[in-house]
C-alpha positions as CSV (number, residue, x, y, z in Angstrom):
1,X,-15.6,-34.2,33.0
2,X,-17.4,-37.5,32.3
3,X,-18.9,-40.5,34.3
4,X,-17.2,-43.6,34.4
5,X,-20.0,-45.2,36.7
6,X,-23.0,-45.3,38.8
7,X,-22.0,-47.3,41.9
8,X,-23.9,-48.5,44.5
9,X,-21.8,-51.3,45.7
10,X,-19.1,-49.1,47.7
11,X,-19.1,-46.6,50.7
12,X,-17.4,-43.7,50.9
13,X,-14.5,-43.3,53.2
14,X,-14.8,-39.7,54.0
15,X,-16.3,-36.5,53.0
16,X,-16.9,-35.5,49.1
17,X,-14.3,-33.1,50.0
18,X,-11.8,-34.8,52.1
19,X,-11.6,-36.9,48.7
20,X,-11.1,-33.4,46.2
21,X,-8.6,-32.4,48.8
22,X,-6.7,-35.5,48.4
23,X,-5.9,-35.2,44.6
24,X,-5.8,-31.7,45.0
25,X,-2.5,-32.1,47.0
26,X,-1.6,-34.3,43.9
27,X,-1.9,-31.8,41.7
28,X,-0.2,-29.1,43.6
29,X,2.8,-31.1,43.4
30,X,2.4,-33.0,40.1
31,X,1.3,-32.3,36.4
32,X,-1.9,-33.4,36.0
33,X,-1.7,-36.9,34.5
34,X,-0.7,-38.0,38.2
35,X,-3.9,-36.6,40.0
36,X,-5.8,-37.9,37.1
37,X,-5.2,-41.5,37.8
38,X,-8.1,-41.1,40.8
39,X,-11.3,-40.9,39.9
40,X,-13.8,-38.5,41.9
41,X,-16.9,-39.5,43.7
42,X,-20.2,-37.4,43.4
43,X,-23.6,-37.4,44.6
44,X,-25.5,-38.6,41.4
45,X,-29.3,-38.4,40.9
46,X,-31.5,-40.2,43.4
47,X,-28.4,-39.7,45.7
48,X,-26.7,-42.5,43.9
49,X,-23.0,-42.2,44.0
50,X,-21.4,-41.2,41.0
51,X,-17.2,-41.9,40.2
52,X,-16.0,-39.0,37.7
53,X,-12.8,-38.2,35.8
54,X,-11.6,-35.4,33.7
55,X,-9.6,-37.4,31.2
56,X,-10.9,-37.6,27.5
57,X,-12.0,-40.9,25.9
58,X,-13.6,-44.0,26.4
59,X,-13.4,-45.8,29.4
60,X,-12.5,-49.3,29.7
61,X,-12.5,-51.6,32.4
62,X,-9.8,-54.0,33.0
63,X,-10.3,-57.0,32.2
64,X,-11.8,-55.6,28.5
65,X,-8.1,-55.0,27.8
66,X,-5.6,-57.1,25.8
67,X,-3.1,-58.5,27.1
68,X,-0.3,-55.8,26.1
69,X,-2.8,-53.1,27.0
70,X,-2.9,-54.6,30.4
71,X,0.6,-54.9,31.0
72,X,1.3,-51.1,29.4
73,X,-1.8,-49.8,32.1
74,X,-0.3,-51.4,35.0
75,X,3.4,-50.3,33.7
76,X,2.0,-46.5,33.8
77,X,-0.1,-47.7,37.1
78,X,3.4,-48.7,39.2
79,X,5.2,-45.1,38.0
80,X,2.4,-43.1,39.5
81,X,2.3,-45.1,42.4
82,X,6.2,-44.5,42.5
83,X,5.9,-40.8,42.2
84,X,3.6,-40.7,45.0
85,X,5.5,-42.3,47.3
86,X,8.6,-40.7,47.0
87,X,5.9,-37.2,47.0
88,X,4.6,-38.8,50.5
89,X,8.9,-39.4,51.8
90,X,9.1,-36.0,51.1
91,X,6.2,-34.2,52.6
92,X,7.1,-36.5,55.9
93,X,10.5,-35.3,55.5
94,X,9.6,-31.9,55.3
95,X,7.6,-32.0,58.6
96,X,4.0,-32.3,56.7
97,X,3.1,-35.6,58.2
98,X,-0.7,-35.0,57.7
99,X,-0.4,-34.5,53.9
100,X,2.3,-37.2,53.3
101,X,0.4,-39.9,55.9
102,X,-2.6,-39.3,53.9
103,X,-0.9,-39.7,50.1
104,X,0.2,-42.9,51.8
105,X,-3.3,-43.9,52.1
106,X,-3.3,-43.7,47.7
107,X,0.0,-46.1,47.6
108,X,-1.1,-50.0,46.9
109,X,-1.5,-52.5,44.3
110,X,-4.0,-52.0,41.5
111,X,-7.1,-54.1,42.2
112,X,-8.0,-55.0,38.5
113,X,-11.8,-54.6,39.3
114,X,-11.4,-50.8,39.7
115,X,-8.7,-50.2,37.6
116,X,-9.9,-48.1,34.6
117,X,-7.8,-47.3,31.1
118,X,-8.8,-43.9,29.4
119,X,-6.7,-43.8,26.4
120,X,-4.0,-45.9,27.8
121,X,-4.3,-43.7,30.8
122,X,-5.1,-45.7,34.6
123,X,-7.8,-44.3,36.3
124,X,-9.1,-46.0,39.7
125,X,-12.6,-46.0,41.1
126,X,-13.7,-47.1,44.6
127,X,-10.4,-46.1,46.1
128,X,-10.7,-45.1,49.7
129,X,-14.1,-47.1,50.2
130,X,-15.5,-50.1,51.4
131,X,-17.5,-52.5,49.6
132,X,-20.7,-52.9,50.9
133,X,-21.7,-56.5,51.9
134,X,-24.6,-58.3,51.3
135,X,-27.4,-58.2,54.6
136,X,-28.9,-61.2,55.9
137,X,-31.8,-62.2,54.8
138,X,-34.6,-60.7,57.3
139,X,-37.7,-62.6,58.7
140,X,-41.0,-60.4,58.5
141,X,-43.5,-61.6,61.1
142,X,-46.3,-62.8,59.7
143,X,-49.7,-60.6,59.1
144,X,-52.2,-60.3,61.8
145,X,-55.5,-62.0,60.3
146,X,-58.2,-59.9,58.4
147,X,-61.7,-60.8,59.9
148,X,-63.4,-62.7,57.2
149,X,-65.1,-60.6,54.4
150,X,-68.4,-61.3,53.8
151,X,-69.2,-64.1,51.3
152,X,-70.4,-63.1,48.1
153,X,-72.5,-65.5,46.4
154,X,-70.8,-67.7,43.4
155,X,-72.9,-66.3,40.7
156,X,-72.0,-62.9,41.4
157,X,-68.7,-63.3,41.8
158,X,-68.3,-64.8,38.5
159,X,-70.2,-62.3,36.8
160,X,-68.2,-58.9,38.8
161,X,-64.7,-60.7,37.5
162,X,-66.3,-61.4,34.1
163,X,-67.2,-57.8,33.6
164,X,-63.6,-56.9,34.9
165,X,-61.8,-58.9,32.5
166,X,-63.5,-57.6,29.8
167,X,-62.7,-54.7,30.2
168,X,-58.9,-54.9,30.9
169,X,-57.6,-55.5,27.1
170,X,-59.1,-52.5,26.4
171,X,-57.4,-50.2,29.1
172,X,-54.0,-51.7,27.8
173,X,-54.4,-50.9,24.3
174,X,-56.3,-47.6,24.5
175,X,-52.9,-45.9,25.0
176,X,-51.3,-48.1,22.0
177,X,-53.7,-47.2,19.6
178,X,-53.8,-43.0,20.3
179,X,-50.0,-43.5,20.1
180,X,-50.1,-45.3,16.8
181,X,-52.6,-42.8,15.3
182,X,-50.2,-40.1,16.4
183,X,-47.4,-41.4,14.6
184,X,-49.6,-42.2,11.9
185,X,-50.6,-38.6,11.0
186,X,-47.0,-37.5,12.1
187,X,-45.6,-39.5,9.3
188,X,-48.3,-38.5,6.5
189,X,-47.6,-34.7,7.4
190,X,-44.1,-34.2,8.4
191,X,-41.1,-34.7,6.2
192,X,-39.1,-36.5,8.5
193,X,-36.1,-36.9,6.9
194,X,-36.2,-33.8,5.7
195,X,-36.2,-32.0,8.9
196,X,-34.3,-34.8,10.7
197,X,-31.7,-36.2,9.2
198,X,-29.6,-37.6,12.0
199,X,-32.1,-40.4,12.5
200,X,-32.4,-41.9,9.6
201,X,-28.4,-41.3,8.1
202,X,-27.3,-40.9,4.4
203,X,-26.8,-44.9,3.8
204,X,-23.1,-44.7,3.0
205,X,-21.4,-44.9,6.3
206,X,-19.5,-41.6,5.8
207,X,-19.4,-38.5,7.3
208,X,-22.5,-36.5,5.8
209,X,-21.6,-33.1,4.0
210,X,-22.4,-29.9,5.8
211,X,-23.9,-28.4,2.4
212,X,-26.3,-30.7,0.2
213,X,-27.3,-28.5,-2.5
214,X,-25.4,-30.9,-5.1
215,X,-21.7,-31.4,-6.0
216,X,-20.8,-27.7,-6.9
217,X,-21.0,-24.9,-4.5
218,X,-19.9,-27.3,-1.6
219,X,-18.2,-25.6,1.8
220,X,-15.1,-26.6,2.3
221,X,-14.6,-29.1,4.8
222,X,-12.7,-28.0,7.9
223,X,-11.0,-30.1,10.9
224,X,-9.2,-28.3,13.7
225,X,-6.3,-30.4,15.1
226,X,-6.1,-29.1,19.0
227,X,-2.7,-29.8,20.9
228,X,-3.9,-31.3,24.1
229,X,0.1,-32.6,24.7
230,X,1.4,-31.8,28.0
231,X,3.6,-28.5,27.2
232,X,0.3,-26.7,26.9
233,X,0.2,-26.3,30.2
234,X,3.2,-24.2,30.4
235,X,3.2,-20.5,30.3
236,X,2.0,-18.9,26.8
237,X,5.5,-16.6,27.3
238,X,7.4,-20.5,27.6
239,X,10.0,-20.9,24.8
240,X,11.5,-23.8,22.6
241,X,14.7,-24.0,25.5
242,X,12.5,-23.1,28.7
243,X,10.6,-26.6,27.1
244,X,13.6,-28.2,26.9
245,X,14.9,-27.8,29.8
246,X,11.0,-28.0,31.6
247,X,10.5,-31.5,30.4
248,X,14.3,-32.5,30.6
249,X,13.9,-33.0,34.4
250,X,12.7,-36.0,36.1
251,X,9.1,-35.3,38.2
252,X,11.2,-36.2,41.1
253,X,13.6,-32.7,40.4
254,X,10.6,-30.8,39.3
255,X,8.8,-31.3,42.2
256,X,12.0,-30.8,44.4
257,X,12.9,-27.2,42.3
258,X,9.3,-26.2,42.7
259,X,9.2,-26.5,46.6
260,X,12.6,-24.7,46.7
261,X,10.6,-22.3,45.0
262,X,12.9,-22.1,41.8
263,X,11.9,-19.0,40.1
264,X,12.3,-20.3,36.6
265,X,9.8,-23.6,37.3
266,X,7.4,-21.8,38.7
267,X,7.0,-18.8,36.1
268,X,6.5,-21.9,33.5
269,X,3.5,-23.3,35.6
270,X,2.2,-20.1,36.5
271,X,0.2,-17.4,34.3
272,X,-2.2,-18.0,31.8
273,X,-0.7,-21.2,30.2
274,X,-1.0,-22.2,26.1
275,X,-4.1,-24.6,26.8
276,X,-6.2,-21.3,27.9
277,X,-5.4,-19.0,25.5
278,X,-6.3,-21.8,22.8
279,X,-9.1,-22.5,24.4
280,X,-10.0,-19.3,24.3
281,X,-9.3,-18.7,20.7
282,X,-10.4,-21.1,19.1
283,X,-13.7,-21.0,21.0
284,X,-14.3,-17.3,19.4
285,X,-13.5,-18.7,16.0
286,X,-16.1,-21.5,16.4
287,X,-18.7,-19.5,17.3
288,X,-18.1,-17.1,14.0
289,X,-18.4,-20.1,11.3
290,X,-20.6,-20.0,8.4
291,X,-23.6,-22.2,9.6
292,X,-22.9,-24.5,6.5
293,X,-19.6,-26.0,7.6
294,X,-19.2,-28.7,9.6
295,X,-16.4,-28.4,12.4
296,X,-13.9,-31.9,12.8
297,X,-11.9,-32.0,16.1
298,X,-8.4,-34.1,16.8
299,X,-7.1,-34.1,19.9
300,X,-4.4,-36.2,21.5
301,X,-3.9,-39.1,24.2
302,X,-0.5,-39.5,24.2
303,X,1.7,-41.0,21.8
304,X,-1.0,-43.5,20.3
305,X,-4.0,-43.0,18.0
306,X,-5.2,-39.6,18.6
307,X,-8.5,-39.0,19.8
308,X,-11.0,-38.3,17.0
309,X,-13.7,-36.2,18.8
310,X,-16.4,-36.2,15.9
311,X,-17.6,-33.9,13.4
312,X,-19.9,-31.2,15.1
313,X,-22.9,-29.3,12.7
314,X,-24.2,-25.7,13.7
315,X,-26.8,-27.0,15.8
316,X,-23.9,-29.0,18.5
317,X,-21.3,-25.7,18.8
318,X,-22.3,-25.3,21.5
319,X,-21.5,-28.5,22.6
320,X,-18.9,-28.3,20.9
321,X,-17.4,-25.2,22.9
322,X,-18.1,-26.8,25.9
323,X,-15.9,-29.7,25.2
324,X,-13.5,-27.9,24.2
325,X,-13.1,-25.8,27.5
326,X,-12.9,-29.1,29.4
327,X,-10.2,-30.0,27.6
328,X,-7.0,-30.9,29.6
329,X,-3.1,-31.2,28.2
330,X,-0.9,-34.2,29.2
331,X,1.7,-36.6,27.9
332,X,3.3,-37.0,24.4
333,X,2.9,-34.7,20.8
334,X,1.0,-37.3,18.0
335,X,1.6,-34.9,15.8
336,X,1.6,-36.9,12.4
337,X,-0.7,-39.7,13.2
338,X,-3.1,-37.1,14.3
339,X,-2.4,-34.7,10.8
340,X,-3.5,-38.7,9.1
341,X,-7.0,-38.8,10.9
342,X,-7.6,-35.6,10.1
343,X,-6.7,-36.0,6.4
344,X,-9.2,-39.1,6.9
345,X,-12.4,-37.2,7.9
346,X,-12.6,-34.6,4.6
347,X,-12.0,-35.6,0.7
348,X,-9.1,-33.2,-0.5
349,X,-9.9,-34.4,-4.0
350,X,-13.1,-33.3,-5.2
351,X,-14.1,-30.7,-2.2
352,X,-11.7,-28.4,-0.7
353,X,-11.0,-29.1,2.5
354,X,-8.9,-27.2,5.6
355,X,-7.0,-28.4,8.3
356,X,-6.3,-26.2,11.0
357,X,-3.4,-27.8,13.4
358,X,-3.1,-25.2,16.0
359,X,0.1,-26.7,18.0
360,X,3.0,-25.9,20.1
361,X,6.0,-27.5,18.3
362,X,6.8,-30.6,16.6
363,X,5.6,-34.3,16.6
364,X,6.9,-36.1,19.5
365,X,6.4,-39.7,19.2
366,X,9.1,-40.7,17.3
367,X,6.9,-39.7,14.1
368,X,7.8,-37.3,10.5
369,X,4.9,-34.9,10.5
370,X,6.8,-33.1,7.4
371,X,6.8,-37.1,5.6
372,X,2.7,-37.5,6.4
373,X,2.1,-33.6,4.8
374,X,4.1,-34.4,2.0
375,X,2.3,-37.8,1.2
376,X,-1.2,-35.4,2.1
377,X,-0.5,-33.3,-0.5
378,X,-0.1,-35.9,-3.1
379,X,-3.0,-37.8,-2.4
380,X,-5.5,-35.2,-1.3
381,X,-4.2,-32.0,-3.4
382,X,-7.4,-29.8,-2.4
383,X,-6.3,-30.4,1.3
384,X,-4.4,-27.1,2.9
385,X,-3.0,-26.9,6.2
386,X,-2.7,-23.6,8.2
387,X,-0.6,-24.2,11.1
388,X,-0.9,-21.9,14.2
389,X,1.7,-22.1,16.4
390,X,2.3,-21.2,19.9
391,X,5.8,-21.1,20.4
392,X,7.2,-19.4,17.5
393,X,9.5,-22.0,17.2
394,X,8.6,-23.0,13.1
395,X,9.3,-27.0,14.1
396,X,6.0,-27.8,12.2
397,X,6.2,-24.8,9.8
398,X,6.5,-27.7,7.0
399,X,3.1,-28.9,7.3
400,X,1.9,-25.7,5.9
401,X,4.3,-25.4,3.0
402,X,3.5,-29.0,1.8
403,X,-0.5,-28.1,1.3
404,X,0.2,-24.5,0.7
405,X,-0.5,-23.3,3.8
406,X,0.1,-20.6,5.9
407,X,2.2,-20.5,9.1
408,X,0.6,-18.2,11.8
409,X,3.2,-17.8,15.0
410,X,3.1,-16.0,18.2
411,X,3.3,-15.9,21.8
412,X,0.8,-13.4,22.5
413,X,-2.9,-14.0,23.8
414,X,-4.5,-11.5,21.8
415,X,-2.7,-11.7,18.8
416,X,-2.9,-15.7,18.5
417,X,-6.3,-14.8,18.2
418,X,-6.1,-12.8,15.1
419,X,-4.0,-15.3,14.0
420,X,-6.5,-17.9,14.4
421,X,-9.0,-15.5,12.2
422,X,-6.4,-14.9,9.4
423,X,-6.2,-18.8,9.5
424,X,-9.8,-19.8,8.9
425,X,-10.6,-16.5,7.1
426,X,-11.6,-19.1,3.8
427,X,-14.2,-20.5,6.4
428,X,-16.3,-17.8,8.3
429,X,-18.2,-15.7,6.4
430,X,-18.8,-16.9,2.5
431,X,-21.6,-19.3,2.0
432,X,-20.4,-21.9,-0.5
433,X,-24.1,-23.7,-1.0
434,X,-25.6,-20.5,-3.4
C-alpha cells in the first residue's frame, strides 16, 4: 500500500475499523477496483492521521488533471457509485438493512478536493469525516508581575552582554566547521563515486548498465512484464471459456449469481487465484539472479500507458519482492503498449537483452501485440521474448516466435514455477562481466 496523505484537517467518523469493515463489505461483493476507489485512514507517526490506498502509481489530485482526465475520472467515479447503490437496493432487499444503510452512507457526488486519480483510477480521501474548523482566537490573561530584579549597574551590564556576544558566532560555527573537516577528509579518502554511484549518475540520462567492465562481456539486460489485468484474480485452474464467460457478465449479474451461490462463479473467485501463484514465482526467480543483472518491471493500469515500475539492482530485490507481493490485478490487458516500454528500457542491438511477459492471454485494449513483436524484432534483433502463460490458451504465443522465444504454458502452481526457471535459465547463474 502507499500514502496518499498526511491529514490533519479532517476527523474521523468512526473507528479505524468500522471504516476497514466498510470496504470490506465492498469487496465481498465486488472485484477489487470498486473497494479501491476509498481510501483507508491510519494512525500515522506523531498520531497524525494517515489516508492509504492499495492501488499502484502516482497519485494525483484533482484539480492537477486535464480536462479529459477529469471528465474520464468522474465518468469511472459515477459507475462505482452506480454499482454501489444498486449493491445497497439489494442488501435492503435482502433483509440486510445494516450493511445496505451503511453502503448508502458511500453514495454522493465527488467533492473534487478529495477526489484522487491513480492511473486513471478514482480514489477518495476524507470520506466519512468532518473537516475540522478553525477555533477562535483565545485571550490569555495577562502575566502576574515579577518583583523587580535588582539593578545591575550600566557598566556591567554592558560588559556581561559584550562578553556574551562574543562568544555567540563561535558556538554557531563550531559545528559548521567539524562538519566541513569531516567531509573534507571523507572526500580526500573515499572514492565516492566509486562506491556510490547512485548519487552522482552516469551523465547520459539512461538507464546505467548492471555490468561496467567495458562493452564485451555485458549481462544481458532483462525486464519482466507482470500481468496485473483483472483475470488474475481468477482461479489458476480458470480457462480461456470460464474467462469468457466470467467477464461476459455485467457486475450487476455477477454479484446476483454469486449470492445465489452459483457454483461455477464462485469456484473462479475462490482458490489460489493466477496473481498468487505469479507472485510466488516470480518472487523465487528474483531472488536466484546473477547479482550483475539488473531486473526492469512492467506492470499494468488498465488500458493506458502501462506502469513502468523501474529498473531494480541487487542491492533493492528485496524491495523489489516486496512490491511485487503488494501487487493487485484489475481492469484491462495493455499487452502491446506494455511489450513497447519494455523494448524501451534495454538496447536489443548491441547487448542482448530478455523480456520475460509472464501473462494470462492476449492484449485487450484494442491493441496487436503479434504487430509490436514483429516490429521488436526488426528493430532490436538481440531482443528475445519468453512468454509464460497462465492459461494455456497460446493467444500471445506469437510474441515468442517473433524474437525467438520460447512459449512456457501451464495451469499448474508448481510447474509454472519451473517454467519460469526454464524461462530465465540465460539469466541466473552465468556471470557475463569475466
Amino acid at each position: 500500500m502507499q500514502r496518499i496523505l498526511r491529514d490533519s484537517q479532517v476527523i474521523l467518523g468512526g473507528t479505524f475499523e468500522s471504516y476497514q469493515a466498510k470496504v470490506a463489505l465492498i469487496h465481498r461483493h465486488f472485484p477489487p477496483s470498486i473497494g479501491t476507489m476509498f481510501a483507508l485512514p491510519r494512525n500515522g507517526q506523531g498520531d497524525t492521521l494517515e489516508w492509504w490506498t492499495e492501488l499502484p502509481g502516482q497519485p494525483l489530485a484533482f484539480d492537477a488533471l486535464t480536462k479529459d482526465e477529469q471528465s474520464h475520472l468522474l465518468e469511472r467515479y459515477a459507475q462505482r457509485q452506480q454499482s454501489l447503490g444498486r449493491l445497497a437496493d439489494e442488501l435492503v432487499r435482502r433483509g440486510d438493512t445494516g450493511a445496505g444503510e451503511s453502503l448508502r452512507t458511500l453514495i454522493g457526488p465527488a467533492e473534487h478536493q478529495h477526489l484522487y486519480s491513480l492511473n486513471g483510477e478514482p480514489v477518495v480521501i476524507r470520506w466519512g469525516a468532518d473537516m475540522v474548523k478553525a477555533a477562535a482566537p483565545s485571550v490569555t490573561p495577562a502575566p502576574a508581575p515579577r518583583p523587580a530584579a535588582p539593578i545591575t549597574p550600566p557598566v556591567a551590564r554592558v560588559a556581561a552582554a559584550s562578553r556574551r556576544r562574543s562568544f555567540r558566532p563561535l558556538l554557531w560555527l563550531l559545528p559548521l566547521l567539524l562538519l566541513l573537516a569531516l567531509g573534507w577528509l571523507v572526500y580526500l579518502l573515499w572514492p565516492l563515486d566509486r562506491y556510490w554511484p547512485s548519487w552522482f549518475g552516469n551523465g547520459s540520462g539512461t538507464v546505467p548498465y548492471a555490468c561496467r567492465e567495458g562493452e564485451q562481456g555485458l549481462p544481458p539486460e532483462f525486464v519482466l512484464i507482470f500481468d496485473t489485468s483483472g483475470s488474475m484474480n481468477l482461479n489458476i485452474a480458470a480457462t480461456q471459456e470460464d474467462e469468457e464467460w466470467y467477464f461476459g457478465l455485467s457486475e450487476f449479474r455477477q454479484m446476483m449469481l454469486r449470492n445465489m451461490g452459483n457454483e461455477r462463479l464462485l469456484s473462479l473467485e475462490s482458490g489460489t487465484s493466477r496473481l498468487e501463484v505469479a507472485k510466488d514465482s516470480v518472487s523465487h526467480i528474483i531472488n536466484q539472479l546473477h547479482p550483475d543483472i539488473d531486473t526492469g518491471l512492467i506492470t499494468y493500469a488498465g488500458c493506458g500507458v502501462p506502469v513502468k515500475q523501474g529498473i531494480f539492482s541487487m542491492d533493492q530485490r528485496e524491495q523489489l519482492v516486496t512490491g511485487i507481493q503488494s501487487l493487485h490485478a484489475y481492469d484491462g490487458t495493455p499487452l502491446a503498449e506494455s511489450l513497447v516500454a519494455a523494448a524501451g528500457l534495454v538496447d536489443g542491438r548491441e547487448r542482448d537483452a530478455t523480456i520475460i511477459a509472464f501473462v494470462d492471454g492476449a492484449d485487450g485494449c484494442e491493441q496487436d501485440q503479434c504487430q509490436v513483436a514483429a516490429e521488436i524484432a526488426q528493430d532490436q534483433p538481440r531482443l528475445t521474448i519468453n512468454v509464460v502463460d497462465v492459461t494455456k490458451g497460446g493467444l500471445s504465443n506469437c510474441l515468442a516466435e517473433q524474437t525467438g522465444g520460447q512459449v512456457f504454458s501451464s495451469q499448474d502452481a508448481i510447474e509454472i514455477s519451473s517454467m519460469l526457471q526454464k524461462a530465465s535459465a540465460q539469466l541466473l547463474n552465468a556471470s557475463h562481466c569475466e
